[in-house]
C-alpha positions in Angstrom: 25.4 -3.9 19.4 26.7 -7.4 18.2 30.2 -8.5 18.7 32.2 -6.7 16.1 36.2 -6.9 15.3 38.2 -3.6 16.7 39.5 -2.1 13.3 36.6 -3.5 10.6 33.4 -3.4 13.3 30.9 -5.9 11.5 32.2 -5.2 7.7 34.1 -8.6 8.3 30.7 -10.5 9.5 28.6 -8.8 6.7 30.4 -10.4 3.9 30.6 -13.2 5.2 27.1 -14.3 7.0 25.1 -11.6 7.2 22.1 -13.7 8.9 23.8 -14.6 12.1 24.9 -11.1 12.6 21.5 -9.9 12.3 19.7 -13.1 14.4 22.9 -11.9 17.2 21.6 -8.3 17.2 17.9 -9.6 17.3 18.8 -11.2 20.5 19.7 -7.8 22.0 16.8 -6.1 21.2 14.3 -4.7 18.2 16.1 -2.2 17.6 20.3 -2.3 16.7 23.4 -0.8 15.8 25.9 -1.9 13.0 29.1 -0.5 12.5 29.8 -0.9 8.5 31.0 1.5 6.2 29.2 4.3 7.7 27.0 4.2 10.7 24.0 1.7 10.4 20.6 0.8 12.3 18.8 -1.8 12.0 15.1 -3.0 13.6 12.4 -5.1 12.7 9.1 -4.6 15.2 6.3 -3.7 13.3 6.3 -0.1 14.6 10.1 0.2 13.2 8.8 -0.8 9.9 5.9 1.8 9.7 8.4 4.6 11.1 10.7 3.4 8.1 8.5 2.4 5.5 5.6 5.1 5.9 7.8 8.2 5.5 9.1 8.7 1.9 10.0 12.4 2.9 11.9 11.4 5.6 13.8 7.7 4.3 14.8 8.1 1.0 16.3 5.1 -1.3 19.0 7.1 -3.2 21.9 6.1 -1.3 21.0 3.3 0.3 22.1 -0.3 -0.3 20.2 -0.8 -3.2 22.4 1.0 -5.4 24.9 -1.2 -5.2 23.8 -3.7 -7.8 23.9 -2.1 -11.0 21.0 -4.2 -12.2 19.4 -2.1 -9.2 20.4 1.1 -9.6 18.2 2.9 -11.5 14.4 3.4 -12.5 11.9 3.8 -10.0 13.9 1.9 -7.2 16.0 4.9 -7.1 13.1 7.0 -7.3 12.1 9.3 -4.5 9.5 11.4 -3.6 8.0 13.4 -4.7 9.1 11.9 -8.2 8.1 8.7 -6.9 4.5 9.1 -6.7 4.5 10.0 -10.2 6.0 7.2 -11.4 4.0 4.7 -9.5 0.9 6.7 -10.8 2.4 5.6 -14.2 3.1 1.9 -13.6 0.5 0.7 -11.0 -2.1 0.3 -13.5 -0.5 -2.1 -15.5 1.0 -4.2 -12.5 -2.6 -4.3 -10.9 -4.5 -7.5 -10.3 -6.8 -7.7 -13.2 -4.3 -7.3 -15.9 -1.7 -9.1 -14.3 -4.6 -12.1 -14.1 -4.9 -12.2 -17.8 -1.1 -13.1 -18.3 -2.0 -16.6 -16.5 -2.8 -18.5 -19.6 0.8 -17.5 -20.7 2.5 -18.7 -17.6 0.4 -21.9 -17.5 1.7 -23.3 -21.1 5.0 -22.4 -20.2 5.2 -24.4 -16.9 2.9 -27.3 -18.1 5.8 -27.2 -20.9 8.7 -27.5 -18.4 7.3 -30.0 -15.9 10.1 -32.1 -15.2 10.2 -36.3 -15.5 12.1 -38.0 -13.0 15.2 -35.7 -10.2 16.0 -32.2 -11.1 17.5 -29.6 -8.9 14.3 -26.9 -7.9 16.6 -24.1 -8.0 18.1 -24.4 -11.5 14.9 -25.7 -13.1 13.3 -22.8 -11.3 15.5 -20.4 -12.8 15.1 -21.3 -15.4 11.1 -21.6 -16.1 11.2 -17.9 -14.4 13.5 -16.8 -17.1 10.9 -18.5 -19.8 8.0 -16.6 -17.6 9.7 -13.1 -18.2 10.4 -13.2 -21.6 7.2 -14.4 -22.9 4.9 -11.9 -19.8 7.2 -9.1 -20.6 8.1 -9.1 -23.8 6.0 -11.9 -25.9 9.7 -13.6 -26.6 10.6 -10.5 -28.7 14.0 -10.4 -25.8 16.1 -13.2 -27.8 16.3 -15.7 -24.9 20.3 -16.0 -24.9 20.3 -12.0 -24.1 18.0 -12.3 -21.5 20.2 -15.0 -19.9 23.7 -13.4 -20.1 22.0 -10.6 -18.4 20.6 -12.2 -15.2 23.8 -14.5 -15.4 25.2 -12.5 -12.6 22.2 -12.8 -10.0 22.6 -16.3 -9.8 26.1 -15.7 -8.7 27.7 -14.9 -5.3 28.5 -12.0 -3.9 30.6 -9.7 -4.8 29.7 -10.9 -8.5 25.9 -9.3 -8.5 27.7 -5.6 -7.6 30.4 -5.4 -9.9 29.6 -2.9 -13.0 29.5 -4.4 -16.4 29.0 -1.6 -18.9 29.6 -3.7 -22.0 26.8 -5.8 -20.8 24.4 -3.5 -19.7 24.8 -1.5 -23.3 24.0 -5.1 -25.0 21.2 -5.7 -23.3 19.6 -1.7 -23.3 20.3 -2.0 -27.7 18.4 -5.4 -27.1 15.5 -3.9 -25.4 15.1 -0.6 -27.9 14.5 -3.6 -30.4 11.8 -5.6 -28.6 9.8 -2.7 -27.0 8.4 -1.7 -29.8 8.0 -5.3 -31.1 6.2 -6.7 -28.5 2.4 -7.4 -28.3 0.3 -4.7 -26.7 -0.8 -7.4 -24.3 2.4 -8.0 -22.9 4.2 -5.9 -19.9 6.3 -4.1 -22.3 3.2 -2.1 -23.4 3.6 -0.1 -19.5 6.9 0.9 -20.5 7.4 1.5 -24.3 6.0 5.0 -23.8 7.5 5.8 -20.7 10.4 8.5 -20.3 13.1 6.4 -19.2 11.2 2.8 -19.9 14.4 1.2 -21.0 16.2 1.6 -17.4 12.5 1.0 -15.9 12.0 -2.3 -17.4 15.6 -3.4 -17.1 15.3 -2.8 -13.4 11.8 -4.5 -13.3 13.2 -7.6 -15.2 15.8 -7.9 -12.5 13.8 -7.1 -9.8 11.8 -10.2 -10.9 14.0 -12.6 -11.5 15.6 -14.2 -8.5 13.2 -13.1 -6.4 10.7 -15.6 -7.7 13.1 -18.0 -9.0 14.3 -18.9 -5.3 11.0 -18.2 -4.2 9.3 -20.7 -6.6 12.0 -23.5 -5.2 11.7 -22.8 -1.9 8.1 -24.1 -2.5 8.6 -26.7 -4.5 10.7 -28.2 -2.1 8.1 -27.9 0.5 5.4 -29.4 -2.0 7.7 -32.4 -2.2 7.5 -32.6 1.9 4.2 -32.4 2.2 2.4 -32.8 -0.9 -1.0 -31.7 0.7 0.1 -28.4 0.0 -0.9 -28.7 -3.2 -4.9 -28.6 -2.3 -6.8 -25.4 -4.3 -7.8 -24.2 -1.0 -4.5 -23.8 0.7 -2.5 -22.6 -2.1 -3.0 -18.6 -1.3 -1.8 -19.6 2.2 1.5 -21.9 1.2 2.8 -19.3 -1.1 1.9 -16.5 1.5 4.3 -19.2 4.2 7.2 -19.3 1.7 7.0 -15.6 1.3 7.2 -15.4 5.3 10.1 -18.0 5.9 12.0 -17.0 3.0 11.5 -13.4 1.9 13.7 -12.7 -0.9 14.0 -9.6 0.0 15.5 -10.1 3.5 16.8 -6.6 3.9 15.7 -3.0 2.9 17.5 -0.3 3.3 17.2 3.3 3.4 19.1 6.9 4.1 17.8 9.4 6.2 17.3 12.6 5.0 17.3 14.9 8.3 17.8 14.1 11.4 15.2 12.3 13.3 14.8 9.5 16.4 13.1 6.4 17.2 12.0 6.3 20.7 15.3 7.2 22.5 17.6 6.5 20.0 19.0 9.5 18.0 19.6 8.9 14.4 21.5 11.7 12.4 21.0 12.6 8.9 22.7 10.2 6.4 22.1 7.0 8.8 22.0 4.1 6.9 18.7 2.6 8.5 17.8 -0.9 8.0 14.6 -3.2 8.3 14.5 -6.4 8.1 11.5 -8.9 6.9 13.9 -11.8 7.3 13.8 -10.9 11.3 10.3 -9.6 11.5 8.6 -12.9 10.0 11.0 -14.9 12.5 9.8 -12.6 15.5 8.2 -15.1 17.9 5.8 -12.0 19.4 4.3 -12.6 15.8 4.8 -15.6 14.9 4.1 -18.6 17.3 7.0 -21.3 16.5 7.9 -18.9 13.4 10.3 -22.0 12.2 7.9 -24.3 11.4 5.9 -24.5 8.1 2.7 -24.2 9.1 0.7 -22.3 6.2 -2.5 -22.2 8.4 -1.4 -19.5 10.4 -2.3 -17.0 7.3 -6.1 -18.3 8.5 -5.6 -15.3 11.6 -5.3 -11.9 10.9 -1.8 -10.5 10.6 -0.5 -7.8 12.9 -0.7 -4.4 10.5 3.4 -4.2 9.3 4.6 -7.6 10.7 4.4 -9.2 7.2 6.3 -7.4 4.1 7.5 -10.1 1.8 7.5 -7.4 -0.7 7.7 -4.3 1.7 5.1 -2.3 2.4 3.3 1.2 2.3 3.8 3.3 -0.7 6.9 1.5 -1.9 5.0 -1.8 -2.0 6.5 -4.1 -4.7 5.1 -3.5 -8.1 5.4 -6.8 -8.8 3.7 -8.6 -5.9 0.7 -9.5 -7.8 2.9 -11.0 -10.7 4.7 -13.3 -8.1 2.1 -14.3 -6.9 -0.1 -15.3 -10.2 3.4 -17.1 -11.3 3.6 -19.0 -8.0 0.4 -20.3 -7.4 0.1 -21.3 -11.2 3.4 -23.5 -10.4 1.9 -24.6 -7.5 -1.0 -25.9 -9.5 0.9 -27.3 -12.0 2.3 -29.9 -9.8 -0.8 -30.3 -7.8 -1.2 -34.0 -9.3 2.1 -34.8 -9.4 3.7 -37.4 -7.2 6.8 -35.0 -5.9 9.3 -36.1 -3.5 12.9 -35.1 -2.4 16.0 -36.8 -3.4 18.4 -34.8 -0.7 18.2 -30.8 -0.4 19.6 -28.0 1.8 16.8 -25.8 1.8 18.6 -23.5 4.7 18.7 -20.1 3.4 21.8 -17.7 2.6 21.8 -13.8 1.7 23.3 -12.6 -1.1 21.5 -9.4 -3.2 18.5 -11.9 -2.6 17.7 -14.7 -0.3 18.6 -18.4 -1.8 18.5 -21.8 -0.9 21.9 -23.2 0.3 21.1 -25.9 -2.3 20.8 -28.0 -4.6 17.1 -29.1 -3.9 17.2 -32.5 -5.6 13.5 -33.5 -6.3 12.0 -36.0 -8.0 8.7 -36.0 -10.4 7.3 -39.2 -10.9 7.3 -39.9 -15.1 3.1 -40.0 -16.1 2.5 -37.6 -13.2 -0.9 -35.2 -14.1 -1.4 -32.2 -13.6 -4.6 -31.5 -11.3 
């Protein structure tokens, strides 16, 4: 177990830097103990990730850390089985590749719109092109954009802000969204959930499950474009966003509750363990990963070892948005493809909050006349 302080174990350590605790009980083993506000383990192999991720029966999500953020806490996210695989049955079709493929034009006018002219700081200009991407993808602008804004508002913040409850808020933006459902265009994602018993807390959820996610995603790799702008080339471009997604997986932590007791290998854990995996660990796992610090996008040219890369988890509770973020990442990735990019100064080192960000700012500059290729 990591070092932890006699009367708070690691509480103190969590809130404070959550990564270093985790890297310190890395270095003891794959699997670990935490002592927070009830009893905790965490692991990150790839056979701790199938025993966590492949048994919805067994680990369930209601009560686990995800409903701590009330932009979280409902919807399918707090969905379990057997529930669960209803609801998936509902959604997947919409979130699948071929209709998520014919939002692209959408996402292309809207970037091409925003490139920027001369320095700008990746992660607000990110934020705030994703925030354009949602509204017009999800809703066909029908979401007035200042609503949409004052809603996310509180992801971009640090923690504790993303967890505290804002009911006055959260009743604004639901009245907002029984107005644009029904508005928007039938080619738009709201069409999945106008329908849908409880669509209003499903697309809330799914608009903030979206959001930072690919907002620090999306700057992570512009900052890297501006490094190496080879990046850019049609051919890698599946392979750079697949090495962001590994080095800086927004979702660096998943957690779960387990529902009876069970055990992993010789290590007992009782019903109501708060059991942890971690893709921030996993894609840093040197057994997986040769020099997993580097940026070396090439290594997706291998085949991956079955569970050792879950950017967006894995198994039956696989992301329903992966497709999305990636169709909106490569576009941007495009976009800039003939532009001259560099960087200004940046800290791209990462820090955990509800989501993984960039220490920031990542200053960048776009050379004015710059095409896009």
């Amino acid at each position: 177990m990591p070092r932890a302080q006699p009367a708070i174990g690691h509480l103190g350590r969590w809130g404070r830097q959550p990564l270093p605790l985790l890297e310190e009980g890395a270095g003891l083993g794959p699997v670990f103990g935490l002592r927070l506000w009830r009893r905790t383990i965490v692991g990150y192999s790839p056979g701790w990730n199938r025993f966590v991720l492949g048994d919805l029966d067994l680990f369930r999500s209601r009560g686990s850390m995800s409903g701590l953020s009330p932009h979280l806490a409902a919807g399918i996210v707090q969905t379990d089985a057997p529930e669960h695989r209803q609801r998936r049955a509902q959604l997947n079709p919409s979130f699948a590749r071929r209709p998520i493929a014919a939002l692209q034009p959408r996402i292309v006018e809207i970037v091409d719109r925003a490139l920027p002219d001369g320095a700008f700081d990746a992660v607000s200009w990110s934020a705030s092109v994703t925030q354009q991407i949602l509204s017009a993808t999800f809703f066909g602008d029908t979401l007035p954009a200042p609503m949409l804004a004052a809603f996310l508002r509180p992801l971009d913040r640090a923690l504790p802000v993303p967890l505290l409850r804002r009911p006055v808020l959260f009743r604004r933006m639901d009245r907002a969204l029984a107005r644009a459902l029904p508005a928007a265009p039938e080619d738009c994602l709201a069409a999945a959930f106008r329908n849908l018993p409880g669509g209003l807390d499903e697309v809330r959820v799914a608009v903030s499950a979206g959001y930072d996610t690919t907002a620090h995603t999306m700057a992570w790799l512009l900052y890297h474009l501006a490094a190496q702008p080879a990046l850019a080339d049609a051919d890698q471009r599946p392979n750079v966003v697949n090495e962001v997604l590994r080095l800086y997986p927004a979702g660096w932590l998943g957690s779960r509750r387990a529902a009876r007791d069970t055990g992993f290998g010789d290590i007992a854990i009782p019903r109501g363990t708060l059991v942890l995996y971690s893709p921030y660990l996993t894609h840093r796992d040197r057994q997986l990963w040769p020099r997993p610090h580097e940026f070396r996008p090439r290594r997706f040219a291998e085949p991956l070892a079955a569970w050792g890369f879950l950017p967006f988890a894995a198994g039956e509770r696989t992301c329903l948005g992966s497709a999305y973020a990636r169709l909106v990442l490569e576009t941007v990735l495009a976009a800039f493809a003939g532009s001259r990019l560099s960087v200004v100064s940046a800290d791209p080192a990462p820090k955990a909050g509800i989501t993984l960000a960039p220490v920031g700012p990542l200053i960048l500059r776009r050379d004015p006349g710059s095409r896009r290729g």
